[in-house]
VEXTI-378908 format. One line per field, with one value per residue (C-alpha): residue number from 1; residue in one letter; z negated, y, x. Coordinates in steps of 0.1 Angstrom, whole numbers. Example, Ala and Ser with C-alpha at 12.3 -4.5 7.8 and 13.67 -1.06 7.14 Angstrom:
<rs>
num c(1 2)
residu c(a s)
up c(-78 -71)
north c(-45 -11)
east c(123 137)
</rs>
This chain:
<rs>
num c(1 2 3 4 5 6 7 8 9 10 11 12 13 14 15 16 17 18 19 20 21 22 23 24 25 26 27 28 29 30 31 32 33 34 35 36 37 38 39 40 41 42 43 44 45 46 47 48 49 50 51 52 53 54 55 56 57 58 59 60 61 62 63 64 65 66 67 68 69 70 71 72 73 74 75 76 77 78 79 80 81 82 83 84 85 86 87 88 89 90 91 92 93 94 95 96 97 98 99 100 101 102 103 104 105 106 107 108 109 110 111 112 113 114 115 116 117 118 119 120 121 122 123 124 125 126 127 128 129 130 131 132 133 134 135 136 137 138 139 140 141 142 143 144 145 146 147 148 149 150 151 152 153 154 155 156 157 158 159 160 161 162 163 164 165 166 167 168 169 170 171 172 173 174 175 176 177 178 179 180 181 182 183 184 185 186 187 188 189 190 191 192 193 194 195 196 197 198 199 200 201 202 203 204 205 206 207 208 209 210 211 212 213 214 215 216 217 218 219 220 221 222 223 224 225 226 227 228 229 230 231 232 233 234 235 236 237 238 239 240 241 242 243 244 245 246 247 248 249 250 251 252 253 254 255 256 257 258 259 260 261 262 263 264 265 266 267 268 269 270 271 272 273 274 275 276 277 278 279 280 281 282 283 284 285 286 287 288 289 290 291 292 293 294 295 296 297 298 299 300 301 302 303 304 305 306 307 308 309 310 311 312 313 314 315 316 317 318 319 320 321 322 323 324 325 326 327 328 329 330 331 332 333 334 335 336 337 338 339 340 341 342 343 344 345 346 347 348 349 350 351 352 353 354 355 356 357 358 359 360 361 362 363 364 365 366 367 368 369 370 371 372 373 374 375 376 377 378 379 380 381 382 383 384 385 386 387 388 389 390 391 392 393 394 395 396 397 398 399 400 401 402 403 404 405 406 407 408 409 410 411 412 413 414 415 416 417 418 419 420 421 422 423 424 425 426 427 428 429 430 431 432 433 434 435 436 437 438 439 440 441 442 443 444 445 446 447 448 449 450 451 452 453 454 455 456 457 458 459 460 461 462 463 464 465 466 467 468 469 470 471 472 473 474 475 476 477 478 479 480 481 482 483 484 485 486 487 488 489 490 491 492 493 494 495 496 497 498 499 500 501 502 503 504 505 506 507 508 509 510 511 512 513 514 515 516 517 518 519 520 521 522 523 524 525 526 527 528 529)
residu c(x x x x x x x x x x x x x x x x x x x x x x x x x x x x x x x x x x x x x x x x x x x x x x x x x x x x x x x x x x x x x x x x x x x x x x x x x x x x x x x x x x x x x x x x x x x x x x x x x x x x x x x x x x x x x x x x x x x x x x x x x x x x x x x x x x x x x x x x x x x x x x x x x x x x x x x x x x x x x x x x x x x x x x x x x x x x x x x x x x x x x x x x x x x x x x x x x x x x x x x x x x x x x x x x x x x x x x x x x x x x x x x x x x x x x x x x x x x x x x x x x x x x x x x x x x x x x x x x x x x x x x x x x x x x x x x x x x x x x x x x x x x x x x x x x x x x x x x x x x x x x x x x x x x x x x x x x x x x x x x x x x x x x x x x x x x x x x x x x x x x x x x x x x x x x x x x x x x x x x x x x x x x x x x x x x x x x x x x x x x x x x x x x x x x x x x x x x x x x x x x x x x x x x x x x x x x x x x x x x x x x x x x x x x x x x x x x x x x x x x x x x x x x x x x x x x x x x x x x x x x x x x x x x x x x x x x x x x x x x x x x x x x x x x x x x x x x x x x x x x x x x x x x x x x x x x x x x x x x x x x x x x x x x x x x)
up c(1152 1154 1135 1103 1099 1094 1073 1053 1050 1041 1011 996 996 974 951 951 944 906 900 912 879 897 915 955 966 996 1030 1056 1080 1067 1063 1105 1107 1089 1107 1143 1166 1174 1147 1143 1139 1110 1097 1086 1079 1054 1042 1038 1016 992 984 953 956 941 928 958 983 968 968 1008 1017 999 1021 1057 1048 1035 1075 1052 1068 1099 1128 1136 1156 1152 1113 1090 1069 1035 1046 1012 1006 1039 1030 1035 1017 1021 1018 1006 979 973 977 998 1033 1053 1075 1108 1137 1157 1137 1153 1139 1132 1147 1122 1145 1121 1114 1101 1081 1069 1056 1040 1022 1015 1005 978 964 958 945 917 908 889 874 834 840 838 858 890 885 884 915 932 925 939 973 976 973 1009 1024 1012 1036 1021 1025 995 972 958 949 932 910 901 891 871 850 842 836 797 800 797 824 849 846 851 883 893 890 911 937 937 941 967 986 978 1002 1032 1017 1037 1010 1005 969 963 982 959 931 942 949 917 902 923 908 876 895 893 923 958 973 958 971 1006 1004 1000 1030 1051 1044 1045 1081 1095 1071 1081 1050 1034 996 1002 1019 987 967 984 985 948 936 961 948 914 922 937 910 883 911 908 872 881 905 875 852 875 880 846 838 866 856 820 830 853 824 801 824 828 789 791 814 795 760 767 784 757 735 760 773 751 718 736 763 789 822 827 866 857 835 864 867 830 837 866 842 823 848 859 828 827 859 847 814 834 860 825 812 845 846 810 791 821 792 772 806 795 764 783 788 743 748 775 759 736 759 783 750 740 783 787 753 758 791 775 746 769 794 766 748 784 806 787 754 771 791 767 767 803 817 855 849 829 863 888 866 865 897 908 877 892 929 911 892 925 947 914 912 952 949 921 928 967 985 988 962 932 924 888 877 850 820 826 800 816 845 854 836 820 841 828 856 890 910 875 864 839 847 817 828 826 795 780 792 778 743 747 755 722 705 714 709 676 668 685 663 632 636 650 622 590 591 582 618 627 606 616 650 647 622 650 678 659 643 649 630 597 601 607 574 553 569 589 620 651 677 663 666 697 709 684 701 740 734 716 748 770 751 758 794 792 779 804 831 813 817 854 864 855 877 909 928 908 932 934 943 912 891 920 925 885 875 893 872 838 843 848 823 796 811 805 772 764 758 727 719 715 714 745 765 754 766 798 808 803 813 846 851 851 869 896 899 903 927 946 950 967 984 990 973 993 989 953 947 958 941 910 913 924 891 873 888 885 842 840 853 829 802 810 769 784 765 730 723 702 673 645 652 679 704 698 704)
north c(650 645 612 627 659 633 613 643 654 619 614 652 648 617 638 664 637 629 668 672 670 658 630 635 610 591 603 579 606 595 558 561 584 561 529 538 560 566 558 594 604 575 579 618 607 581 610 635 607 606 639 632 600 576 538 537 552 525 498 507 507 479 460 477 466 423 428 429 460 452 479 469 493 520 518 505 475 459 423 397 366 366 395 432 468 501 510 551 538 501 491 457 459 435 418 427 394 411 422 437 434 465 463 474 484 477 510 508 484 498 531 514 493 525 546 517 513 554 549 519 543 554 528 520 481 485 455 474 501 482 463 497 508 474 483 520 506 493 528 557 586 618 629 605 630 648 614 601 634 631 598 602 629 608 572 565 530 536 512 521 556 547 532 556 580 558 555 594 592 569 592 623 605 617 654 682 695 682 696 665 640 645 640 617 591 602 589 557 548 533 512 474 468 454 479 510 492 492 526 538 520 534 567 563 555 586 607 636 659 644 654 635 606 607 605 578 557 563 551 522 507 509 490 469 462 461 432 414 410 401 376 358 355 345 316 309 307 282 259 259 250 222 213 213 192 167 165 156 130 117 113 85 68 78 51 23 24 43 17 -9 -7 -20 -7 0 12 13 49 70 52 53 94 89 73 102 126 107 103 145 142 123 146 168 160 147 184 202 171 174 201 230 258 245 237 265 241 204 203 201 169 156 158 131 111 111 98 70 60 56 36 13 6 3 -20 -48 -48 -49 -81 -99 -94 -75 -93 -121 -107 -87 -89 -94 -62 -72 -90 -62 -41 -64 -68 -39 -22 -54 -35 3 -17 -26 2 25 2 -1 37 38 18 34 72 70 75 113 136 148 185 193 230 252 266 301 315 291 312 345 351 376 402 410 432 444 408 384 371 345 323 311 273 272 284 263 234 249 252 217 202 215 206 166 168 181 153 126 133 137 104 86 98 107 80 41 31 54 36 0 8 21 -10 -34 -19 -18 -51 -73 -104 -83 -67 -96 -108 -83 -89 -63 -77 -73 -80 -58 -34 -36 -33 -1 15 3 19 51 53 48 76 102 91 97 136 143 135 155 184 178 178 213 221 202 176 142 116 76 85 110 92 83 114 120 80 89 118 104 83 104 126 102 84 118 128 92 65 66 103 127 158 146 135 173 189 170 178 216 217 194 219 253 239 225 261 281 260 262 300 295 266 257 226 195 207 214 178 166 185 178 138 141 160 131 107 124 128 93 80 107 98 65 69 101 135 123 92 64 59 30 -8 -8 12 -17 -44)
east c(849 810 815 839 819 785 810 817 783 772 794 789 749 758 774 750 725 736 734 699 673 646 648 635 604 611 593 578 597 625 621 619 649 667 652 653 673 708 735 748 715 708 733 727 694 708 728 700 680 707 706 682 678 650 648 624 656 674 651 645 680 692 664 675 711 692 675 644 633 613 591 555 532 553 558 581 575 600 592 599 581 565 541 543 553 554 587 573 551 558 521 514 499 484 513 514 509 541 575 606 638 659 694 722 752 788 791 754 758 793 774 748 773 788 757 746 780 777 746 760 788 761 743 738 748 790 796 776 798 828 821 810 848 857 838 846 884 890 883 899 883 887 852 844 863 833 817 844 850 816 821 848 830 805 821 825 844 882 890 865 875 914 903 885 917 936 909 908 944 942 920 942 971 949 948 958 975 1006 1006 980 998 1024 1005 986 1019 1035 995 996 1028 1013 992 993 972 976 955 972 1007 985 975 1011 1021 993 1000 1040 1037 1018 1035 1063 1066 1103 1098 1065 1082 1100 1074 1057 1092 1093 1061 1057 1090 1071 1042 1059 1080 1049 1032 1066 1058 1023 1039 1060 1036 1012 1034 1043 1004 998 1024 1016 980 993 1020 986 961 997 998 956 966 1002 986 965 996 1020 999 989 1027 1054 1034 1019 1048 1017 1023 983 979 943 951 937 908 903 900 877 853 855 850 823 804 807 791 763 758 753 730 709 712 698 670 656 677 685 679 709 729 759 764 767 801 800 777 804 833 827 807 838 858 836 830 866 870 846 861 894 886 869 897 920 898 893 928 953 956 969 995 1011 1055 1049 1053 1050 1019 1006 1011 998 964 957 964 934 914 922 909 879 867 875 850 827 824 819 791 770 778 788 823 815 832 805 813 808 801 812 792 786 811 839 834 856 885 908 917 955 972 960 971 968 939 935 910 885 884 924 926 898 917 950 930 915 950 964 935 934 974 966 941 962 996 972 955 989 1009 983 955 955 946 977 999 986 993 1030 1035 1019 1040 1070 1073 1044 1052 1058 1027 1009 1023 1015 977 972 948 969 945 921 947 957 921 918 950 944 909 922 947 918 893 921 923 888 892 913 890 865 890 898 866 862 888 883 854 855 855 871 902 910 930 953 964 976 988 1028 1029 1014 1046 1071 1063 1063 1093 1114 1097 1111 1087 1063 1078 1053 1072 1093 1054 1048 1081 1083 1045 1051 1088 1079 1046 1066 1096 1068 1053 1083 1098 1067 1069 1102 1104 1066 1046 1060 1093 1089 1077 1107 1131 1112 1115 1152 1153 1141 1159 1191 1182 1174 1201 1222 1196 1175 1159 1145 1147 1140 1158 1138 1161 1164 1159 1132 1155 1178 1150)
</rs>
């Protein structure tokens, strides 16, 4: 009882505190209630402190709950940087030769945790508040009532405020009243979040009053509903990101195999170059540019491209060139080139995965219902996939070096005739296949540790994909990547991933054998060649 009246006390002195004009200067009598003693009697210290609370009252308990706060000769010390303040007027002291630590107990640190989140309810910066709601959300002790009105009276941002009002409701399930339990379900019921589904749950166990039962029933089968939706298009999202990141992966492929109808086992290693050469733009940016670090990624993309290319054109002019009509060849050759490239990037950059990092506004995301969040790396990359399909089916089907390739790869010998250079176009398309490769290596990296072994983990499914889009179709590489990405992710959610997999390549096989030209037949006198 001793324990919920302090709790009650605590969290209505925080309320108080926002009322008070003048803020209240901290005392050093209070630094050492708050410091030493008994936790009941801290803790109604801590409480009595917030009643008009200062910067310096937050400063000081923001550093008790860091263990910053330290006891020396029976005074307390704020200890950063290995030198000495006084926590009452901020002014440096000479630092002590013995320190002793002050113990914070759970529950200490608990109400600390508590008391600053109070105190950020209140701040000017609206992502402090926001994450104060975030905090005060995992307990919902009614003695926190009076802070949260308060709260509520003063927020300005619509959403906050909406939170707010759910956390209030939230807290009105442990009323007394059971006027305000009702209200407080039939409030709840709107909500798209787990922890309003938890605090239903909670409070339908212990609770006896059946119109409130009722209530409770009511509004959890509500939010459960509106998380089901969540749920879906949670899944939806991830498997038109993975269908995205496949399509990155396909493009290049679609070119070097559905054209060139070389079956390059190198392709993932192709990507690794790209990822890698992101890597290295970026270690280069934090080196000699770290104050335009948020824009590297920009310099890497087409670094990545021209990597990749490069790559591409000289295994093109030195081993495939002279393999090409032999398709098994073509695959031996360059599963020895994927070998090489593997050990080549071992040696240079180590065995050991590299982790690349995201520019700051690729980080976060897009917060859509209470369990959905859209992340701002995925949807770049679901931008940037659209954006190199765009550019690929553009220069494919309305440049000059697009039509000299589909000439080439359709009918070599009349192209040849009517002068067009076929080696120099094959080097031009195996290098354009390549580049993409390259870009989608760019794009993984922002998603995942780059290491040898990443392309290994994509090449199967670069395959598939364009084997069921049918080959050297570009609306069937794009139907099968997104189609074979959402199927993947909705099967996950019932089945699990492993299992998923599998029923995703019986699916294949089963439509090739039903279809073997693949969803988009090639038509006209090359599908007869």
């Amino acid at each position: 009882m001793l324990k919920q009246a302090i709790s009650g006390i605590k969290w209505t002195c925080i309320a108080i505190i926002f009322i008070a004009i003048k803020a209240h200067a901290l005392t050093a009598s209070e630094v050492m209630a708050i410091s030493v003693g008994e936790s009941d009697a801290r803790v109604e210290a801590l409480s009595k402190s917030l009643a008009q609370a200062d910067e310096k009252t937050h400063a000081f308990i923001q550093a008790l709950s860091d263990d910053a706060v330290k006891l020396a000769d029976g005074k307390v010390f704020i200890i950063k940087d290995s030198k000495a303040f006084d926590p009452v007027t901020g002014t440096e002291l000479p630092l002590p030769n013995i320190l002793e630590d002050i113990v914070n107990n759970n529950r200490m640190r608990g109400e600390l945790d508590a008391a600053l989140a109070g105190l950020k309810l209140f701040s000017k910066d609206e992502s402090a508040r926001s994450a104060a709601i975030k905090t005060l959300q995992s307990d919902t002790d009614i003695s926190k009532l009076p802070l949260i009105q308060k709260a509520i009276a003063a927020e300005t941002a619509p959403i906050l405020k909406s939170q707010l009002e759910l956390l209030r409701a939230a807290i009105l399930l442990n009323s007394n009243n059971k006027a305000e339990r009702i209200e407080a379900a039939k409030l709840l019921s709107s909500s798209t979040s787990i922890t309003a589904k938890t605090a239903l749950l909670d409070r339908l166990k212990s609770e006896t009053e059946t119109d409130v039962q009722t209530a409770l029933n009511n509004s959890l089968r509500e939010v459960e509903s509106s998380l089901a939706w969540g749920d879906k298009l949670g899944a939806m999202f991830s498997g038109i990101s993975l269908g995205s990141i496949l399509l990155l992966v396909a493009l290049g492929l679609a070119i070097t195999y559905g054209f060139m109808c070389v079956i390059n086992m190198a392709h993932g290693e192709l990507m690794m170059i790209g990822a890698y050469a992101t890597y290295v733009v970026q270690i280069l940016f934090q080196k000699y540019l770290p104050a335009g670090f948020d824009w590297y990624l920009l310099a890497a993309v087409p670094v990545a491209f021209l990597t990749s290319a490069l790559v591409g054109a000289a295994l093109e002019r030195t081993v495939i060139r002279f393999l090409y009509g032999r398709p098994l060849e073509t695959l031996l050759a360059t599963w020895g080139i994927s070998l090489i490239l593997m050990q080549g990037v071992r040696s240079i950059f180590g065995a050991q995965n590299v982790g690349v990092e995201n520019p700051s506004w690729m980080s976060g995301g897009v917060q859509v219902l209470g369990n959905l969040q859209l992340p701002y790396n995925r949807l770049v990359i679901i931008g940037f996939a659209a954006a190199v399909l765009l550019g690929m089916a553009w220069l494919i089907g309305k440049t000059r070096l697009g039509l000299f390739v589909r000439g080439v790869t359709q009918n070599r010998p009349i192209a040849s005739c009517m002068g067009v250079n076929t080696a120099r176009i094959d080097t031009y398309a195996f290098a354009l296949g390549s580049g993409i490769a390259g870009l989608a290596g760019c794009a993984l990296s922002q998603v995942g540790n780059v290491g040898p072994d990443l392309g290994q983990g994509y090449i199967v499914d670069a395959f598939m994909v364009v084997v069921l889009g049918g080959v050297g179709q570009l609306a069937g590489t794009v139907y099968a990547a997104l189609g074979l990405g959402i199927l993947n992710k909705l099967l996950e959610g019932w089945t699990g991933a492993v299992l998923a997999k599998i029923a995703v390549l019986v699916f294949i096989i089963i439509f090739i054998q039903k279809r073997p030209q693949g969803i988009f037949a090639m038509k006209g006198r090359s599908a007869e060649a």
